[in-house]
C-alpha positions in Angstrom: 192.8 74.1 -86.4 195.0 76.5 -84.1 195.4 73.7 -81.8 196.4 70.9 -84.2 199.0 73.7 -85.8 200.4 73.8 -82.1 201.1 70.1 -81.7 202.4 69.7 -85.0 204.9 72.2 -84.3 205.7 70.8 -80.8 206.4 67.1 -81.9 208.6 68.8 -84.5 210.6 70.6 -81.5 210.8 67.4 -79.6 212.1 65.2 -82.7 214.9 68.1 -82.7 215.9 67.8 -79.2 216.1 64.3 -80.0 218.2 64.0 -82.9 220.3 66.6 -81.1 221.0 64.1 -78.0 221.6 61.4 -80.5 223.7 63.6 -82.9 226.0 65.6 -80.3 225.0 65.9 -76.9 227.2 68.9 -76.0 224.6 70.9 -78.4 221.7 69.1 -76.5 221.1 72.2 -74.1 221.2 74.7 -76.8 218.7 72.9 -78.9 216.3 72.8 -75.7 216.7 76.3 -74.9 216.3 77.3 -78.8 213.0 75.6 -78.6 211.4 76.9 -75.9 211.4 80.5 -77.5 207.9 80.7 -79.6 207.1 81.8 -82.8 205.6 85.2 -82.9 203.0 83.9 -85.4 201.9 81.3 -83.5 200.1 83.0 -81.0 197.2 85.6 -81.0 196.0 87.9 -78.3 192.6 87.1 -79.6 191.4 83.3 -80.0 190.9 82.5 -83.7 188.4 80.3 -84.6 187.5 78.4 -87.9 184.5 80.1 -89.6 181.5 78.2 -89.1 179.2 77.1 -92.2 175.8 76.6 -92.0 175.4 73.0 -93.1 171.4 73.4 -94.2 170.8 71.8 -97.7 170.1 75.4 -99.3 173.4 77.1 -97.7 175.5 74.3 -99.4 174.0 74.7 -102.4 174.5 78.4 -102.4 177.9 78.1 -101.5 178.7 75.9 -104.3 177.2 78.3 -106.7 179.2 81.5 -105.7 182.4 79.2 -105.9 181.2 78.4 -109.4 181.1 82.6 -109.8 184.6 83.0 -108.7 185.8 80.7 -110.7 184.1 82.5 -114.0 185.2 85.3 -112.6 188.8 84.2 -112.6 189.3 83.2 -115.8 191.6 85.3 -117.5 190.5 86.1 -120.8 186.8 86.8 -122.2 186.9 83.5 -124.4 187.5 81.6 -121.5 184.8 83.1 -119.4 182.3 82.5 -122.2 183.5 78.5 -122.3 183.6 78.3 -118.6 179.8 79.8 -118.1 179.4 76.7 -120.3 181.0 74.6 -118.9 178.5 72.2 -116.6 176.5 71.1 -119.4 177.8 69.6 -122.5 174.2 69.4 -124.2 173.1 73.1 -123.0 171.3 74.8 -120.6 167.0 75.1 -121.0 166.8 78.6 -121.6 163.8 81.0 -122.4 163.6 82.0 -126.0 163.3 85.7 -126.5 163.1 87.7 -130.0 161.9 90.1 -131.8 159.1 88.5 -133.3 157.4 86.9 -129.6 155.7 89.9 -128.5 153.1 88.4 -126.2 150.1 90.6 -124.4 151.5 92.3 -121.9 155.2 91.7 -122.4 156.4 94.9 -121.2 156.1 94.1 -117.0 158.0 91.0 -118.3 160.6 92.1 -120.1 161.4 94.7 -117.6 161.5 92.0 -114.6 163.8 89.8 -116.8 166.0 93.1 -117.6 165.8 94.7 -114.3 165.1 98.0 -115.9 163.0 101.3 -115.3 160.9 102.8 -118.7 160.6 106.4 -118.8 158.8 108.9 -121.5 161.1 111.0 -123.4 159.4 114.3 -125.3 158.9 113.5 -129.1 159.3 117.6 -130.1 162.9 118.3 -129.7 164.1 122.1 -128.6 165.3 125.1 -131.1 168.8 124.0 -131.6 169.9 126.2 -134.6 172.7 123.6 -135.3 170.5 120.6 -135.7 168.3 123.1 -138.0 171.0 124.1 -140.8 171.7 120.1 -140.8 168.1 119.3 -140.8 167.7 122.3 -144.5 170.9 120.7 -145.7 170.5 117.1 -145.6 166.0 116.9 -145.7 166.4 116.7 -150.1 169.3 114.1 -149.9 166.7 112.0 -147.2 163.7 112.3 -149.3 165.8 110.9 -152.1 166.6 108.3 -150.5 163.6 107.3 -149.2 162.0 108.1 -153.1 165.1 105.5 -154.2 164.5 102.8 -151.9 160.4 102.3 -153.0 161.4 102.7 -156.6 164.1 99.7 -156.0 161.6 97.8 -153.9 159.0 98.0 -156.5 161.4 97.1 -159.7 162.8 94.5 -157.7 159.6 92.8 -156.7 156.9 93.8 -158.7 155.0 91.0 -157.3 155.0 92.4 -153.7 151.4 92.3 -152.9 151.6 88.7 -153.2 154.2 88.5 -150.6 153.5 88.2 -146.6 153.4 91.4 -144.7 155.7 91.4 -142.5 158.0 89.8 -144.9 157.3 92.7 -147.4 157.8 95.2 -144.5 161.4 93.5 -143.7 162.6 93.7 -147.4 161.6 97.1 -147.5 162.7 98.6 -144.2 166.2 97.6 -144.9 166.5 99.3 -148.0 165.0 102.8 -146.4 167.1 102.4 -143.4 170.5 101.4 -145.8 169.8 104.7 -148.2 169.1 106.9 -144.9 172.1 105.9 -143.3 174.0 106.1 -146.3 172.4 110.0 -146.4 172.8 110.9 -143.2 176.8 109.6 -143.1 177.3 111.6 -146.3 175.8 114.4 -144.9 177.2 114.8 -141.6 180.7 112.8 -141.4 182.7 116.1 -142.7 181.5 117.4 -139.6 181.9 115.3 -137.0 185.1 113.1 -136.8 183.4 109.8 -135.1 181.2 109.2 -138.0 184.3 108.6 -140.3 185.7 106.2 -137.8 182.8 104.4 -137.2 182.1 100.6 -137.8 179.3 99.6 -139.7 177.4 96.4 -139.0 174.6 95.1 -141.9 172.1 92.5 -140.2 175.0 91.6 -137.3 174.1 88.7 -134.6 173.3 89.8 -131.4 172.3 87.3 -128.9 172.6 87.7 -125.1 173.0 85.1 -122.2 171.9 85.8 -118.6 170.0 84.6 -115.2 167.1 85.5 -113.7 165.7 84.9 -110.3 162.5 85.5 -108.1 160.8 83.2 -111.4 158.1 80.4 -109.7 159.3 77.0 -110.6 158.4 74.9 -112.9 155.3 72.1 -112.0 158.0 69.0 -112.7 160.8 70.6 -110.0 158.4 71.3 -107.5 157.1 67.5 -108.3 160.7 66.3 -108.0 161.9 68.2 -104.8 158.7 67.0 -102.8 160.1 63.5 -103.2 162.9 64.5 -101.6 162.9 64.7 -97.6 165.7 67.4 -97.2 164.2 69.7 -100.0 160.8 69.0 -99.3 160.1 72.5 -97.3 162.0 74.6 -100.7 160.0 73.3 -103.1 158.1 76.4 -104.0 160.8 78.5 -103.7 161.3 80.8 -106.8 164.4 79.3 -109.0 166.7 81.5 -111.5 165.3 81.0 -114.9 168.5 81.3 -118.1 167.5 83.8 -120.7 168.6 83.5 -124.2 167.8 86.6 -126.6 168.6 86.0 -130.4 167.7 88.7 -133.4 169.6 90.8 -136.3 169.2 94.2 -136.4 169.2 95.7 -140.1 172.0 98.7 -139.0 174.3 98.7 -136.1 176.9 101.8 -135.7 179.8 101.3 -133.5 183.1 102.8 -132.0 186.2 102.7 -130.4 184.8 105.5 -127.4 181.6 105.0 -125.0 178.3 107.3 -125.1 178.0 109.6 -122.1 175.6 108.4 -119.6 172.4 109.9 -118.6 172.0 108.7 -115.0 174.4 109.3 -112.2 174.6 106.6 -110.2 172.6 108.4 -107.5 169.8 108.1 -110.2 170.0 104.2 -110.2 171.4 103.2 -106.9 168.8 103.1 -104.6 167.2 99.9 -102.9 164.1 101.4 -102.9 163.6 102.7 -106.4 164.7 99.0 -107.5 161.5 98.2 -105.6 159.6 99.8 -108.6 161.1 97.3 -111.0 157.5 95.2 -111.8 157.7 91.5 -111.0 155.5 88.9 -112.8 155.1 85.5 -110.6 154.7 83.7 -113.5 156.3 80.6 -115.5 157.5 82.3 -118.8 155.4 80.0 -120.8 152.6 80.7 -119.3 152.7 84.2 -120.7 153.4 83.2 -124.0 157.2 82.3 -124.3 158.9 79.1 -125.4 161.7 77.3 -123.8 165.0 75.2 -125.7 168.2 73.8 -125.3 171.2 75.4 -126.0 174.7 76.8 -124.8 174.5 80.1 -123.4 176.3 83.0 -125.9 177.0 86.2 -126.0 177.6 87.6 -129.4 177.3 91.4 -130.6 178.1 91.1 -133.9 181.7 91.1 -133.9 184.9 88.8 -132.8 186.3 89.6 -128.8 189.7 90.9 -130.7 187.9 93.7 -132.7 188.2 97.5 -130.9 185.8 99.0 -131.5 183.7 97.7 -128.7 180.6 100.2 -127.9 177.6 100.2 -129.2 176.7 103.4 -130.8 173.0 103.1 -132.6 170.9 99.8 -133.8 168.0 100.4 -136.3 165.0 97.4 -135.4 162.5 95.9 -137.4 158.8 96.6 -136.0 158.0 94.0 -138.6 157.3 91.3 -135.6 154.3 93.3 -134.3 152.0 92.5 -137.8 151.7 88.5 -136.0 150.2 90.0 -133.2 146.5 89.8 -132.9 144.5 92.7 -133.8 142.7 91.9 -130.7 145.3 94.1 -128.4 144.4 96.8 -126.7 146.2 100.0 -128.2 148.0 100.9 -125.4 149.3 97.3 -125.5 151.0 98.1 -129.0 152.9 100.6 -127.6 154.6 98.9 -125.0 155.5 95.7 -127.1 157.3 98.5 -129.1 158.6 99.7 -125.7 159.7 96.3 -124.6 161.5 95.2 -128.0 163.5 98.2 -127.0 164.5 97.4 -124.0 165.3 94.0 -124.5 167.4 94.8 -127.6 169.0 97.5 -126.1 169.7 95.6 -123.0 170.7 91.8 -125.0 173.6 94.1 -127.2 174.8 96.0 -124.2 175.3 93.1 -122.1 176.8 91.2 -125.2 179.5 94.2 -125.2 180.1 93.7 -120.9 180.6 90.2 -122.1 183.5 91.1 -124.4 185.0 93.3 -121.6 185.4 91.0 -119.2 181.8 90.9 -117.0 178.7 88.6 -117.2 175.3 87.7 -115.6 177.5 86.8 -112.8 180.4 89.6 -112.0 178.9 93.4 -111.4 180.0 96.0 -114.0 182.1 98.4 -112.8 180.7 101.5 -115.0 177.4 102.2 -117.3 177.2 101.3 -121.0 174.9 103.4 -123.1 173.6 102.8 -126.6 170.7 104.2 -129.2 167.9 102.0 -130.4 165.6 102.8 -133.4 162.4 100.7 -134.4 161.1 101.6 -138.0 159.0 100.3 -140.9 160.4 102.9 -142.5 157.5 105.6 -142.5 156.9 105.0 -138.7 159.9 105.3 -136.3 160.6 105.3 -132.8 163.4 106.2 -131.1 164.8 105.2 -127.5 168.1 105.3 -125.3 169.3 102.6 -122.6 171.8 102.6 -120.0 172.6 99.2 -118.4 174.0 99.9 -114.8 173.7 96.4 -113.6 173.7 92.6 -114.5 173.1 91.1 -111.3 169.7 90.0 -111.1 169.7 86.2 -110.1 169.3 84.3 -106.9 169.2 86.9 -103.9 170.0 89.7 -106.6 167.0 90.1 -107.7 165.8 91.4 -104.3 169.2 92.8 -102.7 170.9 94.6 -105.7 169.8 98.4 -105.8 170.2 99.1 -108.9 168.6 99.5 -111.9 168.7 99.8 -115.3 167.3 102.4 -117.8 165.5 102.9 -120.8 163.5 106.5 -121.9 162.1 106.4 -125.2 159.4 108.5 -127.8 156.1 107.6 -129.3 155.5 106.4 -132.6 156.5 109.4 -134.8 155.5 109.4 -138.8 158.7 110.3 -141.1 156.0 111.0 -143.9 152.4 110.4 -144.9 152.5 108.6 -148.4 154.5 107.8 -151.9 152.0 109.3 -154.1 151.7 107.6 -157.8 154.8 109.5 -158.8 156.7 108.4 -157.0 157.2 111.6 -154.6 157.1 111.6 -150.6 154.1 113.6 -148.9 154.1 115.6 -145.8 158.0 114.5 -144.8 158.2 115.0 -141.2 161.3 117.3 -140.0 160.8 116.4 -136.1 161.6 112.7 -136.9 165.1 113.8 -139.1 165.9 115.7 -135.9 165.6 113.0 -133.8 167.7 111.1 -136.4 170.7 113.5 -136.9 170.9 113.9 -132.8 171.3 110.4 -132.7 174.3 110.7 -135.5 175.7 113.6 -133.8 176.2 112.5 -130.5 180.1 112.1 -130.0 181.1 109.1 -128.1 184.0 111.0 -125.7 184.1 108.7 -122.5 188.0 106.5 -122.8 189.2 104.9 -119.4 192.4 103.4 -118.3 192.9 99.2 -119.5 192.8 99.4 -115.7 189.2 100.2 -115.2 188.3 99.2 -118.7 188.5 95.2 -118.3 189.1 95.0 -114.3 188.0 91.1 -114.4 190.4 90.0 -117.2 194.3 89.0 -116.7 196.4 91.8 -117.3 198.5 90.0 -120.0 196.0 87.5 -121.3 192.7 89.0 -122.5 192.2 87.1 -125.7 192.9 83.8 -126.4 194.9 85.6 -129.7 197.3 86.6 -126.9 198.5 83.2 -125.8 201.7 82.6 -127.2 201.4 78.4 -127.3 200.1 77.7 -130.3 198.1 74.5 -129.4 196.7 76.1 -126.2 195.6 79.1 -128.2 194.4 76.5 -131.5 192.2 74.8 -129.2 190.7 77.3 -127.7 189.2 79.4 -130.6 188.4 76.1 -132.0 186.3 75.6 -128.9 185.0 78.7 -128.8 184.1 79.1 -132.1 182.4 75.6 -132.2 180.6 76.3 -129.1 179.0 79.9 -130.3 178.2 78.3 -133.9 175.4 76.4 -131.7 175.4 73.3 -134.2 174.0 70.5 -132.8 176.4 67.6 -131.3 177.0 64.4 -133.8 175.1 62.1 -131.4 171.5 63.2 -131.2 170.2 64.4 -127.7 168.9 61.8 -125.7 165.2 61.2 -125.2 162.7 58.6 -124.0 160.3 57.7 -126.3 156.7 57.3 -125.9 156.6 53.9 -125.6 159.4 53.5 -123.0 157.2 56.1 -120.9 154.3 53.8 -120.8 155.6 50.7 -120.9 158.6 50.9 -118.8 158.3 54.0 -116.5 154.7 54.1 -116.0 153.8 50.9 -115.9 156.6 48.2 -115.2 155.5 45.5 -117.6 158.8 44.7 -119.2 160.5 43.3 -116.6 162.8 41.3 -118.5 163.9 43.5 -120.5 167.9 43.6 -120.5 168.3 47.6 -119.2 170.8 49.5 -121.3 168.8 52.9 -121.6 170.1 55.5 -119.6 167.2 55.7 -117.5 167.3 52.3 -116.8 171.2 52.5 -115.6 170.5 55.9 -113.3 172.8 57.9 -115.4 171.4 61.5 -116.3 172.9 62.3 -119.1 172.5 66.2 -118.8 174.6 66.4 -115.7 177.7 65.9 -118.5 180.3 68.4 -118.5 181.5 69.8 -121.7 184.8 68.6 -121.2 183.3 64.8 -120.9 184.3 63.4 -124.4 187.2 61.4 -126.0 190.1 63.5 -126.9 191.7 63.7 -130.1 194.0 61.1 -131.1 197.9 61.5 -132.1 198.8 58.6 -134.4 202.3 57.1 -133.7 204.1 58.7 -136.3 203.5 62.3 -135.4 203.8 61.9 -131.5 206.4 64.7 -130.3 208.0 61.8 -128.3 208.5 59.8 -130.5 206.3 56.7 -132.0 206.9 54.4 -128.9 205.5 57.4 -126.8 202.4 56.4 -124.5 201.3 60.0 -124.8 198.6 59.3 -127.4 195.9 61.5 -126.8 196.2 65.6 -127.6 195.3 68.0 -124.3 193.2 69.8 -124.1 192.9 73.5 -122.2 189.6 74.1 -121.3 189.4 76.7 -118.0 190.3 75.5 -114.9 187.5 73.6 -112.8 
């Protein structure tokens, strides 16, 4: 490249002595001599060469996939990042279904492998802290009320509850205790303690969570389909990144404008060889249990990009999944479903909120996020904390990143024994109201800089609410909006029937057959960019041109490819 840059410059020189000879050829000498001086930037002490790429099958393909990561990373608001993630596949990605309510045996090595993150105990009795006892004789009547209220209302209301299923029964009900606690507890303590009066309250909010996982085996049908290629033959087994799509709706969530304090320096998480104590399960995900689906990535935690208070400060969860798990479980199984629903709930709303400041399964966070997670019935409760550190955990992440995430959690704790036929609450537990009001009391304080807040996103532009051109911004919270609603597209998804598999794939005995199915043209229709259909249409009479204007079609503004 150097040397082609030095001849282009030299045939320039010569076509100026040239013209200068034709031109005037008293100034032919000059232009010579003016010439023969070199550019200073031309030449290097040092040769400089071109960098060389290894031109291997996997180091393209790798190389094409961290230019798709800077170009997420480079879109300038969080809207945008969201559409661009989604942005190679206009019927979805096949992503693993998580939830609440899929528990299976031995979920917890699972979850933390998918989550990158490190479980630890934390005590269930709490120390002497003389504050948390006045609250705890202040506020214990106004929490045995409530819980006295919501079984009264529960019963009323559906005096037929026996006849209902058990784990719907145990939904309806937890969310009236947890609503009257809350409701106690905020009454009780806001006068107090200025965040709980300018906190956001969230009732059954939707938190899903998008990301990538690698070091996963791959499926039987792309190891099948790489063997029939020659120059992927040898990377068939490789593991793949699997996409992980989390959905559920907490009954509380609490949030505010500051951030928790973290819990873990980052000498605590950064470490290549504690991220060696992260389990990892060589398994397909449905062979342990979990389902797979189409559908575009999101990232929701309850709230639109625009609102500010951003950071999750406590989520109460159902336990009402674990009654479809067999009784056959070992016990010490039960307790670490409970342990992974936490962590993956805690982890899915956290990385929702990184999301909304500008990162994703793809760009590193810059700082720890921190959030509280209960999981209750409503007499049994269990309470847990979780710092995410890190969201890089696909392709070579998975075994280069050194760090980790955290989660530290209790045991199951009882809040009380029984409702006796009164009505009353027997043997109310105060260690669990503890546990409760330091989870109320514990001041978010940490604010940084816009700077160091959102260091991915433009520094005018962060929503698409901040565009100025109407029809830019118009289109994109349609698109947006459309695109996290997750409804299904007008034309149905395409399949191959059962008869086309026999007839014509398997066994070629309709040859005459005229071939208009997509298989039949070599056209794979999932390799369709979102940005692959017919654009809206301006009728004559309204084109800004004029009605003789060509310009007939709207544009559109998705992120740049």
């Amino acid at each position: 490249m150097l040397l082609m840059r030095r001849a282009e410059s030299l045939t320039a020189r010569c076509a100026t002595v040239c013209r200068s000879y034709i031109a005037s050829p008293k100034n032919a000498q000059a232009a010579a001599a003016q010439t023969a001086v070199p550019d200073s930037d031309e030449y290097t002490e040092v040769a400089q060469y071109p960098e060389i790429n290894d031109l291997s099958f996997a180091a393209r393909k790798e190389r094409e996939a961290l230019s798709w990561q800077e170009q997420v990373q480079k879109a300038p608001t969080v809207e945008e990042k969201m559409i661009k993630i989604n942005m190679p596949r206009y019927y979805g990605y096949k992503v693993v279904e998580l939830n609440d309510e899929r528990l299976p045996y031995n979920c917890l090595p699972v979850i933390q492998h998918y989550t990158r993150t490190l479980y630890e105990n934390m005590p269930s009795e709490l120390k002497k802290d003389e504050k948390v006892t006045s609250y705890v004789e202040a506020i214990k009547g106004d929490v045995q009320d409530a819980l006295e209220l919501a079984h009264d209302y529960f019963s009323l209301k559906y005096p037929n509850a026996s006849e209902l299923e058990p784990k719907e029964r145990e939904r309806i009900l937890t969310q009236v205790i947890v609503e009257q606690i809350h409701r106690a507890l905020i009454n009780g303590l806001s006068a107090d303690h200025q965040h709980l009066q300018e906190v956001e309250v969230d009732y059954n909010p939707r938190h899903e969570a998008f990301w990538s996982v690698g070091g996963i085996p791959a499926p039987k049908n792309v190891v099948k389909a790489k063997e029939s290629h020659e120059w992927q033959k040898d990377l068939a087994k490789e593991p793949v990144d699997r996409l992980m799509q989390y959905k559920s709706e907490p009954m509380l969530a609490l949030r505010h404008r500051s951030q928790l304090p973290t819990w873990k320096n980052e000498n605590e998480y950064n470490d290549i060889e504690l991220a060696k104590n992260v389990p990892r399960v060589d398994f397909d995900p449905r062979s342990l249990g979990y389902t797979t689906g189409y559908q575009h990535g999101t990232n929701i935690t309850g709230y639109w990009p625009s609102n500010l208070a951003g950071f999750g400060l406590l989520s109460y969860q159902s336990r009402a999944g674990i009654h479809i798990r067999p009784q056959s479980y070992a016990a010490d199984d039960h307790n670490e479903a409970l342990h992974a629903h936490a962590i993956q709930s805690s982890f899915a709303w956290l990385l929702a909120q990184a999301n909304y400041l500008g990162f994703n399964t793809f760009s590193e966070l810059t700082y720890p996020l921190n959030t509280q997670t209960i999981l209750t019935d409503g007499k049994t409760w269990s309470f847990y904390e979780y710092q995410l550190n890190t969201l890089l955990m696909s392709g070579r992440q998975i075994n280069e990143n050194s760090r980790v995430n955290y989660c530290r959690g209790t045991q199951e704790l009882a809040l009380y024994q029984e409702v006796d036929d009164k009505g009353k609450i027997v043997g109310f537990n105060d260690q669990v109201l503890k546990h409760l009001i330091n989870y109320y009391i514990k001041t978010p304080t940490v604010q940084r800089s816009a700077e160091e807040l959102q260091p991915f996103l433009d520094t005018k532009y962060k929503r698409i609410a901040d565009y100025e051109e109407d029809e830019k911004r118009a289109f994109l919270e349609k698109a947006f909006k459309h695109l996290f609603s997750n409804r299904p597209r007008h034309l149905a998804l395409p399949e191959i029937y059962l008869w086309e598999k026999i007839y014509k794939i398997d066994n070629k005995t309709r040859p005459m057959d005229a071939r208009r199915r997509y298989f039949e043209i070599f056209y794979n229709p999932w390799q369709r960019k979102l940005d692959q259909h017919q654009k809206e249409y301006i009728p004559r009479k309204v084109r800004p041109e004029g009605p003789k204007s060509k310009k007939k079609w709207k544009p559109t503004y998705y992120p740049e490819n």
